[in-house]
C-alpha positions as a Markdown table, in Angstrom:
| # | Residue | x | y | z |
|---|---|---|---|---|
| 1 | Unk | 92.4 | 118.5 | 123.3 |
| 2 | Unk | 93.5 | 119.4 | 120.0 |
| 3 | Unk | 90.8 | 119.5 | 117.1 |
| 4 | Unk | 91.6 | 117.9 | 113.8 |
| 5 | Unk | 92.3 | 120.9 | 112.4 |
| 6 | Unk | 95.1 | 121.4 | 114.5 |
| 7 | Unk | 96.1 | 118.1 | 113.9 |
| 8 | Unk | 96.4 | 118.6 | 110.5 |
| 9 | Unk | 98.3 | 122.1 | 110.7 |
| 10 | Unk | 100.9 | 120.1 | 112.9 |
| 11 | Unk | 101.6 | 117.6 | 110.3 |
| 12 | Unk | 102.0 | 119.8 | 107.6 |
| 13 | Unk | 104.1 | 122.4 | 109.5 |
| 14 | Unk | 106.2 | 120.0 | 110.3 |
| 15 | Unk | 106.6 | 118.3 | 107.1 |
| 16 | Unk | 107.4 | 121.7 | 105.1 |
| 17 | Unk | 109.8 | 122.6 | 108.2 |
| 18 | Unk | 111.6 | 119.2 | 107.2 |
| 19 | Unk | 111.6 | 119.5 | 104.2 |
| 20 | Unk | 112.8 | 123.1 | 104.0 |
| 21 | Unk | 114.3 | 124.1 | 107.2 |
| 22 | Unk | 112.5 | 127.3 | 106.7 |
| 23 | Unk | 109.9 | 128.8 | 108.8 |
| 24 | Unk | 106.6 | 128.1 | 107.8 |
| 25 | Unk | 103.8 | 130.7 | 106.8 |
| 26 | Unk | 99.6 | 130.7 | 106.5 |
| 27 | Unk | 100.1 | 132.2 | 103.2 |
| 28 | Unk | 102.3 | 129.0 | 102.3 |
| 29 | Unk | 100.0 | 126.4 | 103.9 |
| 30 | Unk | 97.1 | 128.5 | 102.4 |
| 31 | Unk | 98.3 | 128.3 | 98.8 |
| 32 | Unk | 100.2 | 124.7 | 98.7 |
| 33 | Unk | 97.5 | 122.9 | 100.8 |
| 34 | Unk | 94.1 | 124.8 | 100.2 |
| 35 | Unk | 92.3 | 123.4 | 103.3 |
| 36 | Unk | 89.4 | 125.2 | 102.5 |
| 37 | Unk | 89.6 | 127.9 | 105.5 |
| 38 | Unk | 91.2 | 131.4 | 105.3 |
| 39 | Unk | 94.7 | 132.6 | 105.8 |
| 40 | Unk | 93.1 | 134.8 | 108.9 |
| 41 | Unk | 91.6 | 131.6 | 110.6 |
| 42 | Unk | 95.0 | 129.5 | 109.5 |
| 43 | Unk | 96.7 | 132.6 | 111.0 |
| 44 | Unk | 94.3 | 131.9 | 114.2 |
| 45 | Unk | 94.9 | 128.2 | 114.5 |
| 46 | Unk | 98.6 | 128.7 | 114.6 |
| 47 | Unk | 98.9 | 131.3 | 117.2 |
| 48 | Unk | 96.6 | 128.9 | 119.5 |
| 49 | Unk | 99.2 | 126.0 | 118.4 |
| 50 | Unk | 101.9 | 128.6 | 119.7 |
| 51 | Unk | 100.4 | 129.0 | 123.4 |
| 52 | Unk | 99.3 | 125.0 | 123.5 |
| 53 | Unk | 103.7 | 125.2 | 122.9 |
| 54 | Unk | 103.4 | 123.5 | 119.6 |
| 55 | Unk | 104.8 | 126.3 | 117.4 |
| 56 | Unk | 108.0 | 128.8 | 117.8 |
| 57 | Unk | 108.2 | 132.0 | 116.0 |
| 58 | Unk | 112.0 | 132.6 | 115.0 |
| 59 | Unk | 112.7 | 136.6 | 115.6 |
| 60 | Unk | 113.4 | 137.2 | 112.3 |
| 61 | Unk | 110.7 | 135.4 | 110.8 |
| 62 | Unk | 106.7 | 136.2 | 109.9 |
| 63 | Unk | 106.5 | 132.1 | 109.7 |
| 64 | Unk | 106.3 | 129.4 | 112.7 |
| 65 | Unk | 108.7 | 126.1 | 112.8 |
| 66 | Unk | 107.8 | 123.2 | 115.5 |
| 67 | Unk | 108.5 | 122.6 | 118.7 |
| 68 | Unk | 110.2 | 119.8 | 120.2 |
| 69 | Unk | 106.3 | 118.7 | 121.5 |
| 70 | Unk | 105.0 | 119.2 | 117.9 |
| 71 | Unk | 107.8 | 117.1 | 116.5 |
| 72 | Unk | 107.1 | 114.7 | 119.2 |
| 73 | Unk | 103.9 | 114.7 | 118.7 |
| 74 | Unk | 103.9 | 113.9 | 114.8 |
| 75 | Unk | 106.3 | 111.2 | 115.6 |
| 76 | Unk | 104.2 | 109.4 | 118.1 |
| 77 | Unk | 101.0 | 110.0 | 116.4 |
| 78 | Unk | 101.0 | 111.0 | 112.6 |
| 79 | Unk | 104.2 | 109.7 | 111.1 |
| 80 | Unk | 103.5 | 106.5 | 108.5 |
| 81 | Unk | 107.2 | 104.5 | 108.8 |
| 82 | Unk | 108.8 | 103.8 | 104.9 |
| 83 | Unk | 108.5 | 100.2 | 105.0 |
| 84 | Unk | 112.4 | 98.9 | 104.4 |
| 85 | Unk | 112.6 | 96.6 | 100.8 |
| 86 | Unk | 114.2 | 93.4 | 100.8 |
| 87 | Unk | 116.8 | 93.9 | 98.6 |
| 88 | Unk | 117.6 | 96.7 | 102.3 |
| 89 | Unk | 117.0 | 94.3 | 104.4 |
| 90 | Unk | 119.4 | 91.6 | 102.6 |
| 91 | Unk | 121.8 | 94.2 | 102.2 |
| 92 | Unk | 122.0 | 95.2 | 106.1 |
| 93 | Unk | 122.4 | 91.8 | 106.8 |
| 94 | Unk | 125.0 | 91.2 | 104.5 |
| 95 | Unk | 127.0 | 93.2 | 105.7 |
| 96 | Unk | 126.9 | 93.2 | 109.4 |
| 97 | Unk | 126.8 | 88.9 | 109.2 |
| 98 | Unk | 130.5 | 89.4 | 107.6 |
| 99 | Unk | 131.8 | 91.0 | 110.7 |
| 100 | Unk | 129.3 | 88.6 | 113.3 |
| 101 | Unk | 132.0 | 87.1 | 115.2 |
| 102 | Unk | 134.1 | 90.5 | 116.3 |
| 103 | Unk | 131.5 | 92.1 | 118.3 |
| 104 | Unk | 133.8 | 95.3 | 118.1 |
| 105 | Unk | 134.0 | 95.3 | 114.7 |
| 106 | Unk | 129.7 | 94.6 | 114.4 |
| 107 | Unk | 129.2 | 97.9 | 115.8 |
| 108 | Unk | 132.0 | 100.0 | 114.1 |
| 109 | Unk | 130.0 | 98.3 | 110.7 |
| 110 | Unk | 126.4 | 99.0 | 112.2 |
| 111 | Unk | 127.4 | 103.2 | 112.6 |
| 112 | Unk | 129.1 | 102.8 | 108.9 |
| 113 | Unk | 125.2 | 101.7 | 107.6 |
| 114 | Unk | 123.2 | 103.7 | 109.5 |
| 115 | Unk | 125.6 | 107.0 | 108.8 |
| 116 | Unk | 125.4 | 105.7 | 105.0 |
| 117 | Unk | 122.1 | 105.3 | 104.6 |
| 118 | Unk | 120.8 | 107.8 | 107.3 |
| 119 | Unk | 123.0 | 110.7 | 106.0 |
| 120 | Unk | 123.4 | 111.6 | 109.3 |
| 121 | Unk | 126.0 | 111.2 | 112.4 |
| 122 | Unk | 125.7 | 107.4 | 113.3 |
| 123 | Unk | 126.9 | 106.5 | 117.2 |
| 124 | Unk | 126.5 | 103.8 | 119.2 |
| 125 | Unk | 127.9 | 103.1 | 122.4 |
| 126 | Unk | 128.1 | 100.3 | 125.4 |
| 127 | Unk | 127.6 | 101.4 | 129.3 |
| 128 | Unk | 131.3 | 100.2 | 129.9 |
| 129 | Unk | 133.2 | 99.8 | 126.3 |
| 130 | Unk | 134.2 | 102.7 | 123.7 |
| 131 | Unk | 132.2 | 104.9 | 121.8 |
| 132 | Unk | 131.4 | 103.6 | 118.0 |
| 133 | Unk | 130.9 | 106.7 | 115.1 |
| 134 | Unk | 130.9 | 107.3 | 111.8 |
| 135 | Unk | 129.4 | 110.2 | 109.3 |
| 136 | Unk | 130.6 | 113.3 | 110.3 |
| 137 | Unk | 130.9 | 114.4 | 107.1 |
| 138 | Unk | 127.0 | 114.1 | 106.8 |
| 139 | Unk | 126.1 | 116.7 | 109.2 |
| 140 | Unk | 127.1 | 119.5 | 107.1 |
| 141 | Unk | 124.7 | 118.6 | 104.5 |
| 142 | Unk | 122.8 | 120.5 | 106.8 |
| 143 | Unk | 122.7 | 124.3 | 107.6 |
| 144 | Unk | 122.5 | 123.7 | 111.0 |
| 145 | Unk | 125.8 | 122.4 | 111.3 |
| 146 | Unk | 127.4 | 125.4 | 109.7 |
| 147 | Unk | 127.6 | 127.0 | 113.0 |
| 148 | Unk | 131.3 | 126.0 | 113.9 |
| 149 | Unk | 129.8 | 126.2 | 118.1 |
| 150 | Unk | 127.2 | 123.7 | 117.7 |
| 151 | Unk | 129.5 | 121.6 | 115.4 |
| 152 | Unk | 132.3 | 121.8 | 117.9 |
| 153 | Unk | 129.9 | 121.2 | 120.7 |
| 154 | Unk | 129.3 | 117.8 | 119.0 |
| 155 | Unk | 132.9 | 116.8 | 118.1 |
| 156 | Unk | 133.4 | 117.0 | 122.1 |
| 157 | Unk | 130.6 | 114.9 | 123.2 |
| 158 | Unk | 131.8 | 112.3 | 121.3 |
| 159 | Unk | 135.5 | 112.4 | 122.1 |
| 160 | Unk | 133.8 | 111.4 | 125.7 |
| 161 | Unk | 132.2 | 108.6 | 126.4 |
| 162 | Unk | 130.4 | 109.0 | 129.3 |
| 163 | Unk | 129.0 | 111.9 | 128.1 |
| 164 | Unk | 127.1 | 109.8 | 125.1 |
| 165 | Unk | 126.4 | 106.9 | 127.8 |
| 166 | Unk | 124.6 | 110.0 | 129.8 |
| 167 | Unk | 123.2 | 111.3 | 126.9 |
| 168 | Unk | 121.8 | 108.0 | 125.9 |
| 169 | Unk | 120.4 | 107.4 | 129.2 |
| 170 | Unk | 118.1 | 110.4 | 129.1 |
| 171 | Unk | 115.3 | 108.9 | 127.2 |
| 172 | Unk | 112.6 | 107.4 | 128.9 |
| 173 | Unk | 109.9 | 105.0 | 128.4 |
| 174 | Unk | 109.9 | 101.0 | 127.0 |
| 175 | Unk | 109.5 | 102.2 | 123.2 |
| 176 | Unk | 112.1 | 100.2 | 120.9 |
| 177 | Unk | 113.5 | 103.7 | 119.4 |
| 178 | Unk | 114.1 | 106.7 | 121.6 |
| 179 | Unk | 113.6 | 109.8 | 120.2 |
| 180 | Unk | 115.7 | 113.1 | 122.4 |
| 181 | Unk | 114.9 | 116.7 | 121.2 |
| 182 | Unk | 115.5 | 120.5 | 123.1 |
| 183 | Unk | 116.4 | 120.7 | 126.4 |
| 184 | Unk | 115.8 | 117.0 | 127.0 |
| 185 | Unk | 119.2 | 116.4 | 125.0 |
| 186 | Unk | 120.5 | 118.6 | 128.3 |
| 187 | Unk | 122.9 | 121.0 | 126.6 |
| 188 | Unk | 121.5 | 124.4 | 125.5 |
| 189 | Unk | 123.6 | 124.4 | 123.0 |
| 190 | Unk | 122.1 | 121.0 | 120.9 |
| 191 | Unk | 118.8 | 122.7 | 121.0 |
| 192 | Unk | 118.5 | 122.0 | 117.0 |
| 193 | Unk | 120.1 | 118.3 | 117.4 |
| 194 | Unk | 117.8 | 114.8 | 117.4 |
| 195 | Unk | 119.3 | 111.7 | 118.8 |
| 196 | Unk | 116.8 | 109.1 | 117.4 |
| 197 | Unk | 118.0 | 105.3 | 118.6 |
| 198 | Unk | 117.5 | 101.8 | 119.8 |
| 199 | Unk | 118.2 | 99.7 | 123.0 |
| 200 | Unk | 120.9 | 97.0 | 122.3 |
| 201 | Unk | 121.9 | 94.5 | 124.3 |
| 202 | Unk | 126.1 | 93.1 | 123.3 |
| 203 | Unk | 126.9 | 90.4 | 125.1 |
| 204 | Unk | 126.6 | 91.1 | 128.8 |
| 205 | Unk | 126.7 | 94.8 | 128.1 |
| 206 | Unk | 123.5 | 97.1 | 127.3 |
| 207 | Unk | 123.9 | 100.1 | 124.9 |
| 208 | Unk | 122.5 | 102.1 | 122.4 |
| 209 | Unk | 122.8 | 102.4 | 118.7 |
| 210 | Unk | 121.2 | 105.4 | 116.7 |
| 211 | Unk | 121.8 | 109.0 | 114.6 |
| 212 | Unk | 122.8 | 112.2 | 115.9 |
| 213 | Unk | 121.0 | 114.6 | 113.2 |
| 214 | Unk | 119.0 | 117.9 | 112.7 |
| 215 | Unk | 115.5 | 118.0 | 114.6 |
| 216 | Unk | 114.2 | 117.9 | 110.9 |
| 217 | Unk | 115.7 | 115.0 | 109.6 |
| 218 | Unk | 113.6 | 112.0 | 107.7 |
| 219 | Unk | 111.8 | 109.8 | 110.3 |
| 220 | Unk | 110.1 | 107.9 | 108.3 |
| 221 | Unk | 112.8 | 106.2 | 106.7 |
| 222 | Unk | 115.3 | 106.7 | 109.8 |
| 223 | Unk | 113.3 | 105.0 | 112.4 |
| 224 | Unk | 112.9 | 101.3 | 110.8 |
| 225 | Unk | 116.5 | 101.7 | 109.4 |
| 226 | Unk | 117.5 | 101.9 | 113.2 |
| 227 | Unk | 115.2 | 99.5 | 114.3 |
| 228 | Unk | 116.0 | 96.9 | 111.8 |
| 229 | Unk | 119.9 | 97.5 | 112.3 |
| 230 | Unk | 119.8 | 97.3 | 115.8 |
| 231 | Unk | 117.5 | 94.0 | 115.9 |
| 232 | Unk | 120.1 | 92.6 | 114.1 |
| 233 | Unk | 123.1 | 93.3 | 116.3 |
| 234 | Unk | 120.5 | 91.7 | 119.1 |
| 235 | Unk | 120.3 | 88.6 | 117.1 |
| 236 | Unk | 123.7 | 88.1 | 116.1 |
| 237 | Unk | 124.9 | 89.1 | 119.8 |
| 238 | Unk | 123.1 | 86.4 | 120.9 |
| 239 | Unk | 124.0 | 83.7 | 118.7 |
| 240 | Unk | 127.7 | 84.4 | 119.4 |
């Protein structure tokens, strides 16, 4: 059982990790934060967040980032969703009701919104059609991506579509939006990769619709962008 303070480390370690991409210290959280306890007993709180397997410490590093289960864990339980505006909303629809009719062409648009407004790598995929992309460009807005193996490694999952039907099928549960981090993505290799996305349901095919990005990247405003997008493609799927 975690106590509230714990809690509360979580959520800001994670949100100066996303923020920064930097490990984070006690002597940071002690002097942005001032929670009223020592950097000794912050120092304490984060070691026993590091057995509980909440906390990594990078080699090179004095500071802590978050694990897949601390990242999971603030989804699921302390993140506060951006509430989408209208003037979003009205602009989604816009333009994924001009393509409504081509379902090809509705999920080709889909990626081209979510990549835009995610700044991220937007996919989606059917379990017997083609794969749908767009927004490569946006994963080297992150340092992550600099490293030409990881980067590569990505290029060829796409370039094979059973590979992202596989990948997609890896999440569990009935939640709306799926959220894959570490090993559960099930190549070493994307251990710094998030695939956050929805069930959708095209015609008499099922798929999936979301964001390849960095395990850091903005779920508060990424997860009702997804959701709302891939509602959308459910209604106008049906309606066709």
């Amino acid at each position: 059982m975690l106590s509230d303070r714990q809690i509360k480390l979580i959520k800001i370690i994670v949100e100066e990790y996303s923020n920064t991409g930097e490990p984070v210290g006690s002597q940071t959280i002690d002097q942005k934060y001032q929670l009223g306890i020592s950097p000794a007993t912050i120092r304490n709180e984060m070691s026993a967040l590091a057995d509980l397997g909440f906390l990594t410490k990078p080699h090179s590093s004095a500071g802590r980032i978050p694990s897949a289960t601390a990242i999971k864990f603030y989804v699921n339980e302390l993140l506060k969703e951006r509430d989408l505006s209208v003037a979003e909303e009205v602009a989604i629809k816009e333009r994924v009701w001009q393509v409504r009719s081509d379902l090809d062409a509705l999920l080709e648009e889909a990626t081209k919104i979510l990549a835009e407004r995610t700044k991220s790598l937007s996919i989606a995929a059917t379990n017997t059609g083609r794969v749908y992309h767009s927004g490569y460009q946006n994963l080297l807005n992150n340092r992550e991506f600099y490293d030409i193996d990881l980067f590569r490694e990505i290029l060829i999952l796409l370039d094979e579509h059973q590979r992202v039907v596989t990948l997609f099928g890896r999440a569990a549960g009935s939640n709306s939006i799926h959220l894959l981090l570490g090993d559960e993505l099930g190549v070493a290799m994307l251990e710094p990769v998030s695939c956050l996305f929805a069930d959708i349901q095209v015609g008499d095919q099922r798929g999936s619709l979301g964001i390849l990005a960095t395990n850091r990247q903005q779920y508060d405003q990424n997860i009702p962008l997804i959701r709302y997008t891939a509602n959308l493609i459910n209604q106008i799927a049906q309606s066709i």
